[in-house]
Residue, then its C-alpha position, 0 to 999 in steps of 0.5 A: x500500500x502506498x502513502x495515498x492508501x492506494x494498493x499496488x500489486x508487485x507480483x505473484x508468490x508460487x509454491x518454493x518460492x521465497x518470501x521477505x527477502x527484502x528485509x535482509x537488508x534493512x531489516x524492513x518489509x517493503x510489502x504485506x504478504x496476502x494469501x490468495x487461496x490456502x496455502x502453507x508457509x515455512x518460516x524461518x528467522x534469519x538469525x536461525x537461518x545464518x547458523x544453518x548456513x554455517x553448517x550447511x554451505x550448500x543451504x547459503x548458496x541456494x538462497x543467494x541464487x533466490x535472490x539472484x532470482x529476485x533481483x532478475x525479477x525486478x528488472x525484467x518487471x522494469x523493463x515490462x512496465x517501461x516498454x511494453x504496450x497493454x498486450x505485450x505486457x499481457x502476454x509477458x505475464x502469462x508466458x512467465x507464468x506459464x514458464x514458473x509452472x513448467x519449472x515446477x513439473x506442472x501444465x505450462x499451458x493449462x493452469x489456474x489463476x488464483x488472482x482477479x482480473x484487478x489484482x492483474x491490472x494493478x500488477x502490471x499498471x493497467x486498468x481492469x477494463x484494458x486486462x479483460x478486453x485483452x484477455x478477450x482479444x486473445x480468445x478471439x484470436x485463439x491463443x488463449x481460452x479461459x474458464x473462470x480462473x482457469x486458462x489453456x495457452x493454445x498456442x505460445x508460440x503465437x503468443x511469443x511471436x505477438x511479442x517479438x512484432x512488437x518489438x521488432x516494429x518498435x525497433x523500428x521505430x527508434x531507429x527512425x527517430x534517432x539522427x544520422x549519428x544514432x543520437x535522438x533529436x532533442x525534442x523526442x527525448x522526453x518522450x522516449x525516456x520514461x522510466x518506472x522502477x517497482x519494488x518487488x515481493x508479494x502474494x504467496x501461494x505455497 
């Protein structure tokens, strides 16, 4: 929540993964932690932690690569609200889900959302209205179909190849903007440099 009250959605937990990691740091968590469904958490103090590390150097390793992942996670959540259009952001999200589930020996292309549609927007800086009429946009087009809170991906390699035309024609688009050195003319630089730099952790569901 910020300083206006206002909830903002930073991302999804999934089964294994790490949650307040952020505080290591600073010894502060940045965000609430909200179930979306049942779910069972294993905590652990990190004083406790340190000492298990201690004995057991491979435990200090895997957790260093987490937040390797964590900061990843960051970056790619950067450059998705920084570039990307309302149907490109879409398809990123669900093809990092579906990715995330595949990683866990599940259905990369059916599984089920626990969040709303609400929670979706928020996330990735849109309004409910604009997530629901891509996701219809999208059975239209036959990539994906939705039940409830349920979805199949039809088709991830369309799915894929409707990123990479984007940005290959934005590609496109930047090479014409810039001058015949690659420099961007002045008058377009405030309006090719928008930045957004969320914070990252979440919603578990473990």
């Amino acid at each position: 929540m910020d300083d206006h009250g206002r909830q903002q959605t930073v991302g999804f937990k999934m089964a294994g993964d790490p949650v307040g990691l952020e505080a290591i740091g600073r010894g502060i968590y940045d965000c609430d932690t909200v179930a979306l469904e049942d779910s069972r958490v294993c905590a652990i103090r990190y004083f406790h932690f340190e000492q298990l590390a201690r004995d057991i150097p491979t435990l200090q390793q895997h957790v260093q690569r987490l937040m390797g992942q964590e900061i990843a996670g960051t970056l790619g959540m950067t450059h998705l609200l920084r570039g990307m259009d309302a149907e490109d952001r879409v398809a990123t999200f669900l093809l990092n889900l579906s990715g995330r589930f595949t990683a866990r020996d599940s259905s990369g292309i059916r599984f089920r959302l626990p969040m709303s549609r609400r929670d979706i927007a928020s996330l990735l800086g849109l309004t409910l209205e604009t997530v629901s009429r891509v996701f219809s946009h999208f059975g239209n087009l036959q990539i994906i179909a939705t039940r409830n809170k349920d979805i199949e991906i039809k088709s991830l390699t369309r799915l894929r190849q409707l990123i990479g035309n984007r940005n290959s024609r934005r590609h496109s688009l930047r090479r014409a903007a810039t001058g015949p050195n690659g420099n961007r003319p002045a008058s377009l630089a405030p309006h090719l440099a928008t930045v957004s730099d969320p914070i990252l952790t979440i919603a578990t569901d473990c």
